[in-house]
C-alpha positions in Angstrom: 8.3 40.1 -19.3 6.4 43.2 -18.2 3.2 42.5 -16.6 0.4 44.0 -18.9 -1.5 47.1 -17.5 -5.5 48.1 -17.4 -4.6 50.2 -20.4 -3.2 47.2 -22.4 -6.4 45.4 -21.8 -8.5 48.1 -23.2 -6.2 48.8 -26.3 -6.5 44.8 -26.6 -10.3 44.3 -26.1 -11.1 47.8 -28.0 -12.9 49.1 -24.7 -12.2 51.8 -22.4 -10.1 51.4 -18.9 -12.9 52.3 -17.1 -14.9 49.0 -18.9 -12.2 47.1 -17.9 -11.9 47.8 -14.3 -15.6 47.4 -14.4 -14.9 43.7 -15.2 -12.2 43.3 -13.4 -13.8 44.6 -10.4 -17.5 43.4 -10.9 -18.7 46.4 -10.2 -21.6 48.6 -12.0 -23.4 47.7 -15.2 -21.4 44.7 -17.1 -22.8 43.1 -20.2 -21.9 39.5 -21.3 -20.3 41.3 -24.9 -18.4 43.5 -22.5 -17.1 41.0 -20.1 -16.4 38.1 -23.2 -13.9 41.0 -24.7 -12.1 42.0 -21.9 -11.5 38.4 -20.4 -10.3 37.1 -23.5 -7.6 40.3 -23.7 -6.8 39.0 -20.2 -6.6 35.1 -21.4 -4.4 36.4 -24.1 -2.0 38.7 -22.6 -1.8 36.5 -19.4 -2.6 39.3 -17.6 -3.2 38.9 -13.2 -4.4 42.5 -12.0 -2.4 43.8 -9.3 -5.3 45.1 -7.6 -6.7 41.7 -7.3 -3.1 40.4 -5.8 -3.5 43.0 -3.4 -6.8 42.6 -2.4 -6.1 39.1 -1.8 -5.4 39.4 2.1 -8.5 42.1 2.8 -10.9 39.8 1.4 -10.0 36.7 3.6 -11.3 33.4 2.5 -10.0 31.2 4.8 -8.4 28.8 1.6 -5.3 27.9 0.6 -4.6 26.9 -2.7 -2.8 23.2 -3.5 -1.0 22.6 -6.7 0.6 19.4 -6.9 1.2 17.3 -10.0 -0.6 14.5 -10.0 -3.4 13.5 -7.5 -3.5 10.0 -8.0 0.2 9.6 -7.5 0.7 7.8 -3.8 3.5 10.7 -2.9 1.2 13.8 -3.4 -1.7 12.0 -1.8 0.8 11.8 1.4 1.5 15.6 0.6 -1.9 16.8 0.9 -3.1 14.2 3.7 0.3 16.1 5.6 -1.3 19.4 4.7 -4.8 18.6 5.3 -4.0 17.5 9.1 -2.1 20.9 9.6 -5.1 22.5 8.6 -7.8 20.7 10.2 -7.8 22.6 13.8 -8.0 25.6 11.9 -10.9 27.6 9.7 -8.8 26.9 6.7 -10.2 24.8 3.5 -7.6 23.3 0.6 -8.7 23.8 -2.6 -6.6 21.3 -4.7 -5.6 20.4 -7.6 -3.7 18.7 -10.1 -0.9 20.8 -12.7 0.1 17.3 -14.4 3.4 18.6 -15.6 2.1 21.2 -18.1 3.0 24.7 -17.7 0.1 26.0 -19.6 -2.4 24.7 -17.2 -0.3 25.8 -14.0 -0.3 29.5 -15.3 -4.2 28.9 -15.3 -4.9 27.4 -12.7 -2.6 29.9 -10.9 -5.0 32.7 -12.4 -7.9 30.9 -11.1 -6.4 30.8 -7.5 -6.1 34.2 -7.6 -9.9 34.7 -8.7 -10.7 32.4 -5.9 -8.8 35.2 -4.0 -7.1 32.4 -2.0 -5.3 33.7 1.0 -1.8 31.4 0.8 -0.4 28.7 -2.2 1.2 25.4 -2.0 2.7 24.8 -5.3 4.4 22.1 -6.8 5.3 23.3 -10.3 7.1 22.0 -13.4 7.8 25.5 -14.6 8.9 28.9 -13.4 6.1 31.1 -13.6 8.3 34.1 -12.4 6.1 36.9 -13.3 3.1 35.3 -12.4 4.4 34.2 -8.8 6.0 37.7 -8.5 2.6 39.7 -9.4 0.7 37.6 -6.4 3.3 37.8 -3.8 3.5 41.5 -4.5 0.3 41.1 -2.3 1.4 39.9 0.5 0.3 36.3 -0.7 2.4 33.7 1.4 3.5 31.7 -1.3 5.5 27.6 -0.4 7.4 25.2 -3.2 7.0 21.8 -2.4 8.9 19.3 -3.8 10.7 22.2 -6.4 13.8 24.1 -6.1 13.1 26.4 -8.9 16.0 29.3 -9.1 13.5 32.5 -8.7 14.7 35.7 -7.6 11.3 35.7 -5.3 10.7 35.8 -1.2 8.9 32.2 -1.1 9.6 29.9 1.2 10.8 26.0 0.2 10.7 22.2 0.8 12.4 19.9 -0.8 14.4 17.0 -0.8 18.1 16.4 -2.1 17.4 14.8 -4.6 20.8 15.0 -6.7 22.5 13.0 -3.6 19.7 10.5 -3.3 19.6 9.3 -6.7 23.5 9.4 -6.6 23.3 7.6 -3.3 20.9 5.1 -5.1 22.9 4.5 -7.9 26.0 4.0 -6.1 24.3 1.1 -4.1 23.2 -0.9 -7.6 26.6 -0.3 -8.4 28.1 -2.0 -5.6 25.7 -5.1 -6.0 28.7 -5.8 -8.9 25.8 -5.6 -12.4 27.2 -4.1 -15.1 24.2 -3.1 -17.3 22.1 -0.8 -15.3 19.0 0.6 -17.1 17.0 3.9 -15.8 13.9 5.2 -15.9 13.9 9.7 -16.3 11.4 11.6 -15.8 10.4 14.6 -18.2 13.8 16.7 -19.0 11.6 20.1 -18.4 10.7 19.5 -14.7 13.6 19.9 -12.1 13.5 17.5 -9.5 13.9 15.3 -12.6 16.7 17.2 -14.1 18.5 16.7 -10.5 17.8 13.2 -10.1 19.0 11.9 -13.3 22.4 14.1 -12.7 22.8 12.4 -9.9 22.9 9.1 -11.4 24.8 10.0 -14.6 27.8 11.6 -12.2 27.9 8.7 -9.8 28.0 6.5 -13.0 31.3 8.5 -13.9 32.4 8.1 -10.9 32.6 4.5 -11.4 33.8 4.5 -14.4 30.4 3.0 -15.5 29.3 3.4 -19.4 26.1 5.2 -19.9 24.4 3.2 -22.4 21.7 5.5 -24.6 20.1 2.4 -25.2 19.2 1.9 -21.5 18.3 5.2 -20.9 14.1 5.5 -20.9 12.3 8.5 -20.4 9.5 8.4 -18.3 6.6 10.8 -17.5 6.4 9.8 -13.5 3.2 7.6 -14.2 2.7 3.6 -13.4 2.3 3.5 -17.5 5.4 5.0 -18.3 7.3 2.2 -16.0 5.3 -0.5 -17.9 6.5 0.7 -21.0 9.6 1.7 -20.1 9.9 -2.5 -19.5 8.7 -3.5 -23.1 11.5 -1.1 -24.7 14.0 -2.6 -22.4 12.9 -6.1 -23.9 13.5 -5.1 -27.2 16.9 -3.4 -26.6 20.2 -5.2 -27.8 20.1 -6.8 -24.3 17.7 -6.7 -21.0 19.8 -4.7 -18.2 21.2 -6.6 -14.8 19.7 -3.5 -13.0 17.3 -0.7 -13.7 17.3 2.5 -11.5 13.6 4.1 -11.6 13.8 7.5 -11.0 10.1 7.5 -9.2 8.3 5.1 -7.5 4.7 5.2 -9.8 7.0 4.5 -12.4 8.3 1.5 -10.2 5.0 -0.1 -9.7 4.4 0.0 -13.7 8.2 -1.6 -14.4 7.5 -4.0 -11.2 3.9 -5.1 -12.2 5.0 -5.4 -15.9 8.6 -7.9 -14.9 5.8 -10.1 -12.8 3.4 -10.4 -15.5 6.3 -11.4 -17.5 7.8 -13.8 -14.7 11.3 -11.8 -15.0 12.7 -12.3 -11.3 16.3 -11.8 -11.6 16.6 -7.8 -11.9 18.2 -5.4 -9.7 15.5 -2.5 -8.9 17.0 0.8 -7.6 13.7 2.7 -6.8 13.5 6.8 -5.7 10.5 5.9 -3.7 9.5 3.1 -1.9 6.6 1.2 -3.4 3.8 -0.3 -0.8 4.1 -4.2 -1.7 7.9 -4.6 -2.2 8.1 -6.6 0.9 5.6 -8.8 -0.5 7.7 -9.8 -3.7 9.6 -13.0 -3.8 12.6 -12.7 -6.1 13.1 -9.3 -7.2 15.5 -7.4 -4.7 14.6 -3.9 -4.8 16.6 -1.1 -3.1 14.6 2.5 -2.2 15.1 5.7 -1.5 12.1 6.5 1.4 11.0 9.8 1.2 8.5 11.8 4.2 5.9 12.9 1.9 3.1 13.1 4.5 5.6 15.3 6.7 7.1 16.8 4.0 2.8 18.0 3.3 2.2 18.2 7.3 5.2 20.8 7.8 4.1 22.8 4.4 0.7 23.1 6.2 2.1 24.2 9.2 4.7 27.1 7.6 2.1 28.4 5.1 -0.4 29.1 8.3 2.4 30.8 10.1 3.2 33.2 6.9 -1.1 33.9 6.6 -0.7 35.5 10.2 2.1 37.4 10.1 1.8 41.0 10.4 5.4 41.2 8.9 7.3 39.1 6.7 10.0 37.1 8.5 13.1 35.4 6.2 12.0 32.5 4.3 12.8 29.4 4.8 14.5 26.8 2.4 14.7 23.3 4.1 16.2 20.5 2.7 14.4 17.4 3.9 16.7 14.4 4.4 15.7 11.1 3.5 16.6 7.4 4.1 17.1 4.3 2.6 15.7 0.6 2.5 19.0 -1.9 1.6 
């Protein structure tokens, strides 16, 4: 969709263009009637002025803005630690937050980066945002994905991990441990990385000739409560599975903490993620994926300060960070 021009704002708010560009552009006489009707035409028509995108790298702030999904997950506080040490020889400040797998609030707090006038983006989204993304790289606005692979036909640069292969990779090892009812955690059908990582353990399950049991499929939300629930519905299936494959490691530490409280030892655990006491745990063998958050974040840091002092731009990168495994 067409972004909406000055024009549209005025029609919408019932103003003239020049009002608008006087909000807009804070400039001259504005009164709070005024400004309330033309920012809630913007709100509405999800409108980001192209002036402001391109104004973006005169007015230098020295920020970058973070978006990552949740802040109180362990991986993204390893992301942003990674960024914040790539940052902190520099005069750059990140200004972070958390988008919580909700695409309204991204596409906000997307148009309040680009108030802030921030001068590069780390994002970690659940959706597109095509147009949005597109109207601020229009200005020069070095934007990275980390942790998403979304398919957008835009010049931003990418990190990610494999994450179809490592959940196959994963799933083939509880396989090969000889259980025959293997339960998994998903995470929310809408976000990629998700999408990817439960392909990967539905085609290595067909690859083994493995039945995919509806009943032992749970979908998760990536949180410590969704892997505490996800044990309770398991308990009340037709039977408990040999194995269960969580698809992230917070929803690990919710299914781990809820089998202990329940003294249920003799599980499989395929975990993407390592989780920070499984060494600790007698009884429950638990295989992980390790990711590299922090230098997944530090390397993020590193690329987005290279794009903010280009005087051209350069191809873009898309790296594919490989990861290892604890079995």
């Amino acid at each position: 969709m067409q972004n909406p021009t000055i024009k549209d704002i005025a029609n919408k708010a019932g103003v003239s263009t020049a009002s608008v560009s006087r909000v807009l552009n804070q400039t001259g006489y504005i009164s709070e009637e005024l400004k309330t009707k033309v920012m809630e035409a913007v709100e509405e028509l999800n409108y980001i002025p192209n002036t402001i995108a391109r104004s973006l790298k005169v007015q230098k702030t020295n920020t970058i803005g973070v978006i990552i999904q949740d802040i109180a997950n362990p991986f993204f506080m390893k992301i942003t630690k990674g960024i914040e040490d790539a940052l902190k020889d520099t005069d750059y400040n990140m200004l972070i937050t958390s988008g919580e797998d909700n695409s309204e609030k991204e596409a906000a707090l997307l148009r309040m980066f680009t108030e802030k006038r921030v001068d590069g983006l780390i994002l970690a989204l659940s959706g597109s945002h095509e147009e949005v993304l597109k109207t601020i790289s229009a200005g020069d606005i070095p934007i990275l994905l980390v942790d998403r692979d979304l398919e957008l036909d835009l010049p931003i640069d990418k990190i990610t991990e494999d994450n179809y292969q490592s959940a196959y990779d994963l799933t083939e090892k509880i396989i090969q441990t000889g259980v025959e009812h293997i339960g998994v955690l998903t995470g929310l059908p809408n976000v990629f990385i998700a999408q990817e990582r439960f392909r990967g353990f539905v085609d290595c399950m067909k690859h083994y000739n493995k039945k995919i049991d509806d009943d032992l499929i749970y979908e998760g939300d990536y949180s410590e409560t969704s892997g505490k629930e996800a044990i309770h519905y398991f308990n009340e299936s037709k039977y408990l599975p040999n194995a269960i494959i969580s698809l992230n490691n917070a929803m690990t530490v919710g299914a781990v903490n809820e089998l202990l409280k329940q003294s249920i030892y003799d599980l499989i655990i395929g975990s993407y993620g390592e989780i920070e006491f499984q060494k600790y745990l007698p009884g429950l063998k638990i295989f992980s994926v390790i990711q590299s958050p922090y230098q997944i974040g530090k390397l993020s840091g590193e690329i987005i300060l290279e794009r903010m002092e280009e005087e051209k731009v350069t191809e873009k990168q898309n790296i594919i960070y490989e990861n290892k495994y604890n079995w």
